[in-house]
PDB file with SEQRES, HELIX, SHEET and CRYST1 records, atoms N, CA, C and O in Angstrom:
SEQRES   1 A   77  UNK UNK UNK UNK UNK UNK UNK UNK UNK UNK UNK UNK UNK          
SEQRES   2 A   77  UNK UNK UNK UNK UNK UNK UNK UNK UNK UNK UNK UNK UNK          
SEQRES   3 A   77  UNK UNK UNK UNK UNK UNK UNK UNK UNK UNK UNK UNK UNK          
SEQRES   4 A   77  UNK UNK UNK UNK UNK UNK UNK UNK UNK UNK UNK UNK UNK          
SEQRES   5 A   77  UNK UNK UNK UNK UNK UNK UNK UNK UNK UNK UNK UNK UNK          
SEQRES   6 A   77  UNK UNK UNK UNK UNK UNK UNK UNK UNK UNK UNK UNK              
HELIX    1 AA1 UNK A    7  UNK A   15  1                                   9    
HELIX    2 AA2 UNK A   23  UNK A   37  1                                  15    
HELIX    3 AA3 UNK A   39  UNK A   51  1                                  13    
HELIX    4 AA4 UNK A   67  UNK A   70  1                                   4    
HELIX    5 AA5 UNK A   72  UNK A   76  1                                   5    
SHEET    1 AA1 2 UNK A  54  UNK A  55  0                                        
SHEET    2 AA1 2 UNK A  58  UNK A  59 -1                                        
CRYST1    1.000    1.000    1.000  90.00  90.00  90.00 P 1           1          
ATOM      1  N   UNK A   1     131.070 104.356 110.510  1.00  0.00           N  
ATOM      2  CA  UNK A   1     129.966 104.282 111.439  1.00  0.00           C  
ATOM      3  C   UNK A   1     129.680 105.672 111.968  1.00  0.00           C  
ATOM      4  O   UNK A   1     130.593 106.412 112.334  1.00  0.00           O  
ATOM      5  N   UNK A   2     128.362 106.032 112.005  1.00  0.00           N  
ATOM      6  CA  UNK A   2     128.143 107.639 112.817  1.00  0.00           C  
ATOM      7  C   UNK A   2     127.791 107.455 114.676  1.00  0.00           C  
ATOM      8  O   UNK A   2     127.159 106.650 115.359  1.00  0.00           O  
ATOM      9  N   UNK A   3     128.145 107.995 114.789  1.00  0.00           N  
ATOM     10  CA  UNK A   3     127.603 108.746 115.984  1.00  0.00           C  
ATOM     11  C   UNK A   3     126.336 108.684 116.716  1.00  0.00           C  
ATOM     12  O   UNK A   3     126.466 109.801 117.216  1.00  0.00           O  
ATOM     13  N   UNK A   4     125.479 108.372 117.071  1.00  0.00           N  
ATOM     14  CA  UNK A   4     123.928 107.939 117.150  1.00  0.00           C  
ATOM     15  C   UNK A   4     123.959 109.643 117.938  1.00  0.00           C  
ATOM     16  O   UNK A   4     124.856 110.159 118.605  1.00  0.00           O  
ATOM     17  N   UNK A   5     122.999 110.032 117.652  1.00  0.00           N  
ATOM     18  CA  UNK A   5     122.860 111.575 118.049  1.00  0.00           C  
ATOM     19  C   UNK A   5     123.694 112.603 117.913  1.00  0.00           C  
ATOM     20  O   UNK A   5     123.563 113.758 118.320  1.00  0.00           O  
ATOM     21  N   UNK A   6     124.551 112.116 117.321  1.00  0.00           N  
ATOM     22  CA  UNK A   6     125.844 113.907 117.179  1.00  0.00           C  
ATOM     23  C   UNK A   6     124.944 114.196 115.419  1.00  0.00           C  
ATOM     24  O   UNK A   6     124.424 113.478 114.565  1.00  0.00           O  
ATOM     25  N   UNK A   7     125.190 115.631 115.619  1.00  0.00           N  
ATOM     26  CA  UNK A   7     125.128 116.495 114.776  1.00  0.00           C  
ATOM     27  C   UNK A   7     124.950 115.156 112.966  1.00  0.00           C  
ATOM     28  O   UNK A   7     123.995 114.730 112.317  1.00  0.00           O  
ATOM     29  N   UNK A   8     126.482 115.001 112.882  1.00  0.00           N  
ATOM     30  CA  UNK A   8     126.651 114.103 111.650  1.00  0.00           C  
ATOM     31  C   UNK A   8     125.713 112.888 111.810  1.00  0.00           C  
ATOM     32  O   UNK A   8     125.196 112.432 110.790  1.00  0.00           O  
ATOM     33  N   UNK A   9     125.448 112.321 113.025  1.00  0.00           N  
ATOM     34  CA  UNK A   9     124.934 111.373 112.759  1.00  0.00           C  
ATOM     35  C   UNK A   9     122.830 111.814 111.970  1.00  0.00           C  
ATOM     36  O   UNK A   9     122.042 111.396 111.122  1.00  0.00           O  
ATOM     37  N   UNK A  10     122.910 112.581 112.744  1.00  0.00           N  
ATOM     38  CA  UNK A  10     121.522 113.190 112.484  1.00  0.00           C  
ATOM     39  C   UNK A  10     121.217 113.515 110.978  1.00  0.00           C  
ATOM     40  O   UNK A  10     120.137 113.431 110.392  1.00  0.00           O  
ATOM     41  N   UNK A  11     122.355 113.878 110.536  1.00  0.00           N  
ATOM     42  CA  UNK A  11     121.837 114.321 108.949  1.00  0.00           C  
ATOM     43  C   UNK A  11     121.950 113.180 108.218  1.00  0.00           C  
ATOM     44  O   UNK A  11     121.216 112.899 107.271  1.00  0.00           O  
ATOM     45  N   UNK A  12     123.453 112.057 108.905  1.00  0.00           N  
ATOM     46  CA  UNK A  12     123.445 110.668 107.913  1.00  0.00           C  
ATOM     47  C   UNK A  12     121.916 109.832 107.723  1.00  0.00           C  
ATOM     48  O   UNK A  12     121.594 109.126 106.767  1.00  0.00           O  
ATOM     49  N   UNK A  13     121.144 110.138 108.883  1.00  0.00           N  
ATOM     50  CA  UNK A  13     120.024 108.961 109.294  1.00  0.00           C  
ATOM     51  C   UNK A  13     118.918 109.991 108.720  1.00  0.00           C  
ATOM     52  O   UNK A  13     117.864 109.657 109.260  1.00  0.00           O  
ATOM     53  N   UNK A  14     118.694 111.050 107.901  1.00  0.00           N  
ATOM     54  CA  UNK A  14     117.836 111.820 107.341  1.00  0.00           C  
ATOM     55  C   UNK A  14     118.119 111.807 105.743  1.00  0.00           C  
ATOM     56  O   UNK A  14     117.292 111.777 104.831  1.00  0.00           O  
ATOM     57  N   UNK A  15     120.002 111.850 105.654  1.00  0.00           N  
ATOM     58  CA  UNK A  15     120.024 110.892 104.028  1.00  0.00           C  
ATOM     59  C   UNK A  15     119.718 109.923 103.685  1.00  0.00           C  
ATOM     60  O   UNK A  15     119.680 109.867 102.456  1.00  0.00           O  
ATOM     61  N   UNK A  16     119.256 108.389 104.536  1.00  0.00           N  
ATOM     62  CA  UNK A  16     119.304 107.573 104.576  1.00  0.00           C  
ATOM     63  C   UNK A  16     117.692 107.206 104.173  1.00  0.00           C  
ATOM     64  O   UNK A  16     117.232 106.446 103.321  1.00  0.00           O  
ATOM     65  N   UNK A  17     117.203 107.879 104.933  1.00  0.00           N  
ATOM     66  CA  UNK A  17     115.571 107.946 104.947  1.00  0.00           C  
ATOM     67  C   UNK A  17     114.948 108.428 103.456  1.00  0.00           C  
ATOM     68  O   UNK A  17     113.963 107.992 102.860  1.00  0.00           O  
ATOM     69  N   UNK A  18     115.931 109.530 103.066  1.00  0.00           N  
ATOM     70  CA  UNK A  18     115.272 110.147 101.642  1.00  0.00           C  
ATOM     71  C   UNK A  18     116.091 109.697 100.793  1.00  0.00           C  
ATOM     72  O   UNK A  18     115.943 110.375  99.776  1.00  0.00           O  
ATOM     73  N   UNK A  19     117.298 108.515 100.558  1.00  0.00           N  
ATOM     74  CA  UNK A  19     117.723 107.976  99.269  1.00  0.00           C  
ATOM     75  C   UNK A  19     117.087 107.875  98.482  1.00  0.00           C  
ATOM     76  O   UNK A  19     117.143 108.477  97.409  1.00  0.00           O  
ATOM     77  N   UNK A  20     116.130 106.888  98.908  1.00  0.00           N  
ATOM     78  CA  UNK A  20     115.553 106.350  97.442  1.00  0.00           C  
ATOM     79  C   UNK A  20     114.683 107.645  97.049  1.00  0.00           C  
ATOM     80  O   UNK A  20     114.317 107.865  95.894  1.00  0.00           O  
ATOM     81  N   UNK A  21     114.464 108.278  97.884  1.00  0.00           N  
ATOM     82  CA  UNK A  21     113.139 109.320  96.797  1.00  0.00           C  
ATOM     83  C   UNK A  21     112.118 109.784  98.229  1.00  0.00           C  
ATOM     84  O   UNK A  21     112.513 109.424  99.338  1.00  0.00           O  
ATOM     85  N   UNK A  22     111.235 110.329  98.146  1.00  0.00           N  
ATOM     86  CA  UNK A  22     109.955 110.209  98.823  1.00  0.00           C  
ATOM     87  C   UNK A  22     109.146 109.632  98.613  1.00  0.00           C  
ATOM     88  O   UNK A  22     108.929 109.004  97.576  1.00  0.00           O  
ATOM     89  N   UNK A  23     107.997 109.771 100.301  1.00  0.00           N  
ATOM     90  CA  UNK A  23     107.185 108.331  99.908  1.00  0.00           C  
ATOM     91  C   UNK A  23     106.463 107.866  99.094  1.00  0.00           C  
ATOM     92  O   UNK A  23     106.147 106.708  98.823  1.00  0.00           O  
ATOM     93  N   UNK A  24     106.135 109.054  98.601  1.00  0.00           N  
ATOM     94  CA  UNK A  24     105.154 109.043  97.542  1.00  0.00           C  
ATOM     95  C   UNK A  24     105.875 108.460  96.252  1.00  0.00           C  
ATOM     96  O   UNK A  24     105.511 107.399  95.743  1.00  0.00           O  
ATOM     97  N   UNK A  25     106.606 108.994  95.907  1.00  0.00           N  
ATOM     98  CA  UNK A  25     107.843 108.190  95.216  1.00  0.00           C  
ATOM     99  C   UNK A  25     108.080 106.536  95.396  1.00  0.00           C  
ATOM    100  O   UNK A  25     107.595 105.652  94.690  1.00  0.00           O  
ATOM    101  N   UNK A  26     108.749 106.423  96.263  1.00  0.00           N  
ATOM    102  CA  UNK A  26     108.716 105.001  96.573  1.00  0.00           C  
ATOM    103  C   UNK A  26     107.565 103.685  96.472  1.00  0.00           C  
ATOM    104  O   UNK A  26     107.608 102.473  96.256  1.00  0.00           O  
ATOM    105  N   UNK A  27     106.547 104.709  96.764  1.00  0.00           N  
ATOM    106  CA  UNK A  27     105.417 103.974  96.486  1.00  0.00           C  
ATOM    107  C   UNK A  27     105.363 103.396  95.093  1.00  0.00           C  
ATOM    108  O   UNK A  27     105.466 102.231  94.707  1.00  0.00           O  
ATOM    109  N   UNK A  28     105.154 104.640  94.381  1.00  0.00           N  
ATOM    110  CA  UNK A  28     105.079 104.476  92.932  1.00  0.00           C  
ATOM    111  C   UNK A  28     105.887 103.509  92.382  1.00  0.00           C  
ATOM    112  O   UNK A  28     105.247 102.472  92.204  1.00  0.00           O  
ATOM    113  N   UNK A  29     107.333 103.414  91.954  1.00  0.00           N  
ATOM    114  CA  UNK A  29     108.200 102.815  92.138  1.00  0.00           C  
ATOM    115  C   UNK A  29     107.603 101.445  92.204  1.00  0.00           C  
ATOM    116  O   UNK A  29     107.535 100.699  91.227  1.00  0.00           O  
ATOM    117  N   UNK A  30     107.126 101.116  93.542  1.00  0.00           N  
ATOM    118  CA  UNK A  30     106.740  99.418  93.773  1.00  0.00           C  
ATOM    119  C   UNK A  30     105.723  99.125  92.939  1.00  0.00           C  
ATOM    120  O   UNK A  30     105.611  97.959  92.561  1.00  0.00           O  
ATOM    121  N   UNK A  31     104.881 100.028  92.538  1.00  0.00           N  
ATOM    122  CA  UNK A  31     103.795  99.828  91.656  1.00  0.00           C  
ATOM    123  C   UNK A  31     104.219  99.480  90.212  1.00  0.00           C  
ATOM    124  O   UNK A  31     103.990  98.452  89.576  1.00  0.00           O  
ATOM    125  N   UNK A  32     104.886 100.579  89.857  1.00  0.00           N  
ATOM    126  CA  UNK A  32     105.067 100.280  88.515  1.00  0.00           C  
ATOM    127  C   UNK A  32     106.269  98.985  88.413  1.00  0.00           C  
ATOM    128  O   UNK A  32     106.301  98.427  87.316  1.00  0.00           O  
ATOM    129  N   UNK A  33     107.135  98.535  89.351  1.00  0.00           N  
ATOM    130  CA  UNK A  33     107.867  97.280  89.500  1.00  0.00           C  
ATOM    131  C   UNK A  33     106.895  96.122  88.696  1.00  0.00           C  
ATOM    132  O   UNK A  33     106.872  95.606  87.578  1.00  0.00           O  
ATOM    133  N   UNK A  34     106.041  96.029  90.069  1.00  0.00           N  
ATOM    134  CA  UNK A  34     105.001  95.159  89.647  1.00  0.00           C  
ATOM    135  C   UNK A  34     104.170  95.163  88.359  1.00  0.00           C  
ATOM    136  O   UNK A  34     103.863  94.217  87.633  1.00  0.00           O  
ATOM    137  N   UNK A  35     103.952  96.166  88.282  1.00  0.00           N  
ATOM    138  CA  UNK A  35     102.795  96.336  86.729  1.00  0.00           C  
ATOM    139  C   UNK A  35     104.082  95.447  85.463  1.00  0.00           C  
ATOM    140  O   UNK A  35     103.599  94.704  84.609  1.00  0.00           O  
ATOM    141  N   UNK A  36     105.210  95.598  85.504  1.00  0.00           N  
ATOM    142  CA  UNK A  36     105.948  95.569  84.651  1.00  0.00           C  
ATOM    143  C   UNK A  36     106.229  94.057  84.797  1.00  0.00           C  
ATOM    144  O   UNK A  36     106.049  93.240  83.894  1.00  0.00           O  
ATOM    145  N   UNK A  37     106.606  93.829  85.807  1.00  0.00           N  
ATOM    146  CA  UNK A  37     106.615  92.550  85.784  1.00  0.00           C  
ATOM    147  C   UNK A  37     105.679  91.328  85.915  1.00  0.00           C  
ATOM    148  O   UNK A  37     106.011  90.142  85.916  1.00  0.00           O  
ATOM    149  N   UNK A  38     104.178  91.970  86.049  1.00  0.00           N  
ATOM    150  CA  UNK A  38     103.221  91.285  86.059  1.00  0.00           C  
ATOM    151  C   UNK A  38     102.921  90.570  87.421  1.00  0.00           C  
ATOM    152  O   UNK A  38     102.161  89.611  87.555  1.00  0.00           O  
ATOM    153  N   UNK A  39     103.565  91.125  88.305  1.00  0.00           N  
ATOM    154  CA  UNK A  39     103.144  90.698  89.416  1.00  0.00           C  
ATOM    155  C   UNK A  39     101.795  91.207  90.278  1.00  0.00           C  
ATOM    156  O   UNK A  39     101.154  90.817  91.254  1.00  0.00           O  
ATOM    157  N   UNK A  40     101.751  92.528  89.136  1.00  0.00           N  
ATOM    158  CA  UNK A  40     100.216  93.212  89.820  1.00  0.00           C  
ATOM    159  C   UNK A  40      98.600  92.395  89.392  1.00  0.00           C  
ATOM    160  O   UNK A  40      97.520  92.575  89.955  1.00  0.00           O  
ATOM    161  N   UNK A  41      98.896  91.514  88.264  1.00  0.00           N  
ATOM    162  CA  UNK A  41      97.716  91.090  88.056  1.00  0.00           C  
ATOM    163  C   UNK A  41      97.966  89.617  89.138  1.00  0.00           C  
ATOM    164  O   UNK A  41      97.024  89.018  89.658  1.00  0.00           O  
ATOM    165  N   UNK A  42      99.007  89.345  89.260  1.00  0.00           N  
ATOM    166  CA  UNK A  42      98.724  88.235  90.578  1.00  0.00           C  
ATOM    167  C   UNK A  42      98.048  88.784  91.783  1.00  0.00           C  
ATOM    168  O   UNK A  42      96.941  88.545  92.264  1.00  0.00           O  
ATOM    169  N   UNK A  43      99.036  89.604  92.151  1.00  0.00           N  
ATOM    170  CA  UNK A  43      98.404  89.803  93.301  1.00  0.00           C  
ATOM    171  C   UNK A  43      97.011  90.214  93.468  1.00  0.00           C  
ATOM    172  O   UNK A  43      96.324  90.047  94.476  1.00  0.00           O  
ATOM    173  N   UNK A  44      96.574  90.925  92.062  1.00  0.00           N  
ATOM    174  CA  UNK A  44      94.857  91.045  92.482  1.00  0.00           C  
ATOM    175  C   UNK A  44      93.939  90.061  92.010  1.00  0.00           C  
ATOM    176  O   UNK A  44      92.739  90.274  92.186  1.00  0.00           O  
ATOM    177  N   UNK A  45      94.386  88.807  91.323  1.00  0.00           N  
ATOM    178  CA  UNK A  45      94.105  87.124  91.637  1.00  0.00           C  
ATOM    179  C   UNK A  45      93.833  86.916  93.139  1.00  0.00           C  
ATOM    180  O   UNK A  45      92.703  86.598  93.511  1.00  0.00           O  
ATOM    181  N   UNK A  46      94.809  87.084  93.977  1.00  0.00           N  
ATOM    182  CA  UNK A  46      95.039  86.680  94.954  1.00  0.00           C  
ATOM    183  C   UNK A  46      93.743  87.452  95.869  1.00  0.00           C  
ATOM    184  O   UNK A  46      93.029  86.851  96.671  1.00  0.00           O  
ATOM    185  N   UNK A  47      93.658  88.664  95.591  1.00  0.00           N  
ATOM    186  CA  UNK A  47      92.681  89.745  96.503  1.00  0.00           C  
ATOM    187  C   UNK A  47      91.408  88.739  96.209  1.00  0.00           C  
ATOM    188  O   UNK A  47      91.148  87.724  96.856  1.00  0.00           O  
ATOM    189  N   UNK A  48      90.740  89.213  95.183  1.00  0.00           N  
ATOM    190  CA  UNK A  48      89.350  88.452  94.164  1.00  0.00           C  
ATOM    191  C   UNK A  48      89.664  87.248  94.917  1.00  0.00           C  
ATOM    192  O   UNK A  48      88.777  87.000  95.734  1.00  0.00           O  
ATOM    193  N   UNK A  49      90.565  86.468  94.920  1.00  0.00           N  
ATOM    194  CA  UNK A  49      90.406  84.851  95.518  1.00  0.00           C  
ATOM    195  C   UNK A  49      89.991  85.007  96.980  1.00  0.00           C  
ATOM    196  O   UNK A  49      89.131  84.222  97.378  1.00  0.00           O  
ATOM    197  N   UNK A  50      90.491  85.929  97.858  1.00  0.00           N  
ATOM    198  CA  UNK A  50      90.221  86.240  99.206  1.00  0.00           C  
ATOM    199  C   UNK A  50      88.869  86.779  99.699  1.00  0.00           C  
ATOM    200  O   UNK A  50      88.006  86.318 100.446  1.00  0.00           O  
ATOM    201  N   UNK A  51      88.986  87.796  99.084  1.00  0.00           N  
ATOM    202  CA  UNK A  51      87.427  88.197  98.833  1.00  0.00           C  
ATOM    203  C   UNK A  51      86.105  87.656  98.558  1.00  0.00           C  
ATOM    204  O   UNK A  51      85.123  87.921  99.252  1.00  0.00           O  
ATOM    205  N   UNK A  52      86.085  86.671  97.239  1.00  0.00           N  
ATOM    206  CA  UNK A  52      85.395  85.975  97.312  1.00  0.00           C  
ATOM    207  C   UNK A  52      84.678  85.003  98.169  1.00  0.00           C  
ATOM    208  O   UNK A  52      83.609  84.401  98.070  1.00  0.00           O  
ATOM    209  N   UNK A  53      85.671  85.058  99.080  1.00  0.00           N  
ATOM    210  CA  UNK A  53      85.109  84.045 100.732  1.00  0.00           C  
ATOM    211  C   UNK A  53      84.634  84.655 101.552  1.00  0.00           C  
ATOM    212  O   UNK A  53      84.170  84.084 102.539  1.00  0.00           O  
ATOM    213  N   UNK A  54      84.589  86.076 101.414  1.00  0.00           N  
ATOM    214  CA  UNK A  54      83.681  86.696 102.716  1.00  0.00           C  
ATOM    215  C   UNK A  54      82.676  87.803 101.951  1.00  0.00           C  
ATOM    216  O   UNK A  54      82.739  88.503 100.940  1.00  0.00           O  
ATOM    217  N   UNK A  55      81.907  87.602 102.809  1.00  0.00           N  
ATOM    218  CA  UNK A  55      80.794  88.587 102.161  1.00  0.00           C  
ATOM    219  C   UNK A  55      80.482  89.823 103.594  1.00  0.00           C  
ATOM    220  O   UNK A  55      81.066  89.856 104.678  1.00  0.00           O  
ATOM    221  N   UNK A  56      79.656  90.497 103.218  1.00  0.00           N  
ATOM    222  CA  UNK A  56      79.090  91.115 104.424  1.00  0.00           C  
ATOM    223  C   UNK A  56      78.827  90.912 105.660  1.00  0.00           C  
ATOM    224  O   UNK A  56      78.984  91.519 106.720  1.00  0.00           O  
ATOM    225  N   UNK A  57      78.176  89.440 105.142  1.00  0.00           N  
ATOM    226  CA  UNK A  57      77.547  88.876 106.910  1.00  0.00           C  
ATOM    227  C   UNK A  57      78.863  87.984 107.647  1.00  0.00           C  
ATOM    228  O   UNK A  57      78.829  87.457 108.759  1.00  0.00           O  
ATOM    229  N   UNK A  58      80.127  87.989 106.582  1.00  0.00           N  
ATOM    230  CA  UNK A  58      80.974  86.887 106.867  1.00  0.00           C  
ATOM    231  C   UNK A  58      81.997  86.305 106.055  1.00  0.00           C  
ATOM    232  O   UNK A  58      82.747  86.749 105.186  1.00  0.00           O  
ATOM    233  N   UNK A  59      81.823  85.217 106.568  1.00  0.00           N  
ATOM    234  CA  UNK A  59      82.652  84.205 105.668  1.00  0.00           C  
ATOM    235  C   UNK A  59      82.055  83.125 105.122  1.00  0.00           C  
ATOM    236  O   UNK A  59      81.765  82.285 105.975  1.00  0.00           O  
ATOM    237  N   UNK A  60      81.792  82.864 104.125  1.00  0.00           N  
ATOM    238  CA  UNK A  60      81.221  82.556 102.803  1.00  0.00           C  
ATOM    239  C   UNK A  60      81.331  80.797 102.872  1.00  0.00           C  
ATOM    240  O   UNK A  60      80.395  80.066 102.549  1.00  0.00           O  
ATOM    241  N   UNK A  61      82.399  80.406 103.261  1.00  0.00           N  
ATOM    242  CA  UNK A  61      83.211  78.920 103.299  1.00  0.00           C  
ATOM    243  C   UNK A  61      83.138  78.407 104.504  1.00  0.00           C  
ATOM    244  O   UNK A  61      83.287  79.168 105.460  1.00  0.00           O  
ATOM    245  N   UNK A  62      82.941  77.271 104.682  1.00  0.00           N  
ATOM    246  CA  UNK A  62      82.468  76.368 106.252  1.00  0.00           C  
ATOM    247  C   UNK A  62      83.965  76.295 106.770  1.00  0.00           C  
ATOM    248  O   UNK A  62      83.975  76.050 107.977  1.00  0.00           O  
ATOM    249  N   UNK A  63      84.829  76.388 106.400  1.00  0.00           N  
ATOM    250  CA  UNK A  63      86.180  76.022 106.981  1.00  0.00           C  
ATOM    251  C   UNK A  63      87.090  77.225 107.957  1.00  0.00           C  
ATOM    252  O   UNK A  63      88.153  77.180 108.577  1.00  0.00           O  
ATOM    253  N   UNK A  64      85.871  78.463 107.669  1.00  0.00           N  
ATOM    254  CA  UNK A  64      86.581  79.983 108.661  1.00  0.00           C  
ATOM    255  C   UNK A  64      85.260  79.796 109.694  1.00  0.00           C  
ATOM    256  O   UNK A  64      84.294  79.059 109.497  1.00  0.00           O  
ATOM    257  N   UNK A  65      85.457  80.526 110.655  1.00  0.00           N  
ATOM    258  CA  UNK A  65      84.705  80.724 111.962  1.00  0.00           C  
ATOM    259  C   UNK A  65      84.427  82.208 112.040  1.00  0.00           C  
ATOM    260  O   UNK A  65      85.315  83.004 112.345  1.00  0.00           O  
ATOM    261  N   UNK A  66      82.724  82.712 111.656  1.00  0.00           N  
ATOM    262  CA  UNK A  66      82.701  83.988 112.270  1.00  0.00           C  
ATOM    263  C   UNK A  66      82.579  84.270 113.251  1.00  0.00           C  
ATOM    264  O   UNK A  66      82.165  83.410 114.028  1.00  0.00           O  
ATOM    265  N   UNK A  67      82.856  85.551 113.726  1.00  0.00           N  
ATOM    266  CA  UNK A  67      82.732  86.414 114.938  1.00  0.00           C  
ATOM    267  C   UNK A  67      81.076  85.404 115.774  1.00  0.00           C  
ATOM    268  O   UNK A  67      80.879  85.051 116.937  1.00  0.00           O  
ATOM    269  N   UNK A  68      80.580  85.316 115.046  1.00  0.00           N  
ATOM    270  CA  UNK A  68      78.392  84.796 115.758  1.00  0.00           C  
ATOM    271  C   UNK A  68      79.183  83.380 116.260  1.00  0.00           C  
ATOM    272  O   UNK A  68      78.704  83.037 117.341  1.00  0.00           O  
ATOM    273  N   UNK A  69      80.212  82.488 115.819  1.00  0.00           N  
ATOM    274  CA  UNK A  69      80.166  81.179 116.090  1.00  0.00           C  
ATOM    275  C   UNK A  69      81.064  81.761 117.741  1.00  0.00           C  
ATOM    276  O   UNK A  69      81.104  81.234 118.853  1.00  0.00           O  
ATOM    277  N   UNK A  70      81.220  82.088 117.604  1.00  0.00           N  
ATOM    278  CA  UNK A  70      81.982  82.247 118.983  1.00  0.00           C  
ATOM    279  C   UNK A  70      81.632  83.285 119.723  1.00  0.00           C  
ATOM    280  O   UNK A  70      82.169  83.389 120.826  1.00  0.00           O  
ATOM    281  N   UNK A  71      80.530  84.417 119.240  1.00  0.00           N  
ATOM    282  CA  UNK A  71      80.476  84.924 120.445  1.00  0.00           C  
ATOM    283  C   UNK A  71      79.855  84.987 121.822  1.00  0.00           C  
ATOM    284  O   UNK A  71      78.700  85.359 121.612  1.00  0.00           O  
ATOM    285  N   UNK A  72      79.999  84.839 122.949  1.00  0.00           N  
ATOM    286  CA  UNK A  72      79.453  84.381 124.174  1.00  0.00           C  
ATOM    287  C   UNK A  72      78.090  85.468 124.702  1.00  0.00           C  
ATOM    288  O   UNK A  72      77.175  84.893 125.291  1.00  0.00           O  
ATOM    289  N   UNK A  73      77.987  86.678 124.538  1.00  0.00           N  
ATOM    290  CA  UNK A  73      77.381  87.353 124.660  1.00  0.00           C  
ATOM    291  C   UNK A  73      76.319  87.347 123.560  1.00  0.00           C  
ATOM    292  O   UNK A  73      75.253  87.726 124.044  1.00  0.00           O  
ATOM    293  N   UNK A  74      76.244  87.147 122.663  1.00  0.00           N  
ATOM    294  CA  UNK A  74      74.817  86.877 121.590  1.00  0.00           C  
ATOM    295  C   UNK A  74      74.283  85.731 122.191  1.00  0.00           C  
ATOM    296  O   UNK A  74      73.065  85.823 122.340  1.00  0.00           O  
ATOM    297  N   UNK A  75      75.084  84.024 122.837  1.00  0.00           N  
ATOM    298  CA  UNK A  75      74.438  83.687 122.764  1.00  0.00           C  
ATOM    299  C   UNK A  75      73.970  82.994 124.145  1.00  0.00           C  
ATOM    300  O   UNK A  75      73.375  81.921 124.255  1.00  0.00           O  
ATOM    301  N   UNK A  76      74.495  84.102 125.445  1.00  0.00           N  
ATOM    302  CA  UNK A  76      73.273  84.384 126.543  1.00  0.00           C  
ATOM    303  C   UNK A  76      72.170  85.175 126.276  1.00  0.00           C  
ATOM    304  O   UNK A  76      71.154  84.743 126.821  1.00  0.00           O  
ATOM    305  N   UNK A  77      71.989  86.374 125.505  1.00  0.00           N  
ATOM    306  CA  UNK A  77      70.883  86.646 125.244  1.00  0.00           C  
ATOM    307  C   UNK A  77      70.605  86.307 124.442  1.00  0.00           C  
ATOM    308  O   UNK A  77      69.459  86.519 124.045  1.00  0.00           O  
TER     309      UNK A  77                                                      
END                                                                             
């Protein structure tokens, strides 16, 4: 166990931070995880499926509530 502020502890909790790599690194990493395992074309199923329900003015589907259905001030004036 370190020290929370001594000297050693400071450099353990700065190795700790840059194990795996940098962020930029790490990032990558999760990306290509996914590409490989095909989890990247799910998840952008999933985006396209989300997306598809809202448009500009909103939300596309009777079952979400936009911002106009509730707001109190549009509809005193």
């Amino acid at each position: 166990m370190t020290a929370i502020g001594s000297e050693f502890g400071g450099r353990q909790e700065l190795y700790e931070r840059n194990y795996a790599g940098n962020h930029e690194q790490i990032q990558l990493d999760v990306l290509n995880m996914a590409q490989a395992t095909g989890a990247a074309e799910e998840y952008k199923g999933f985006v396209d499926k989300c997306m598809s329900e809202y448009d500009l003015d909103g939300w596309t589907v009777k079952d979400y509530i936009n911002s106009s259905h509730v707001n109190v001030i549009n509809k005193i004036l």
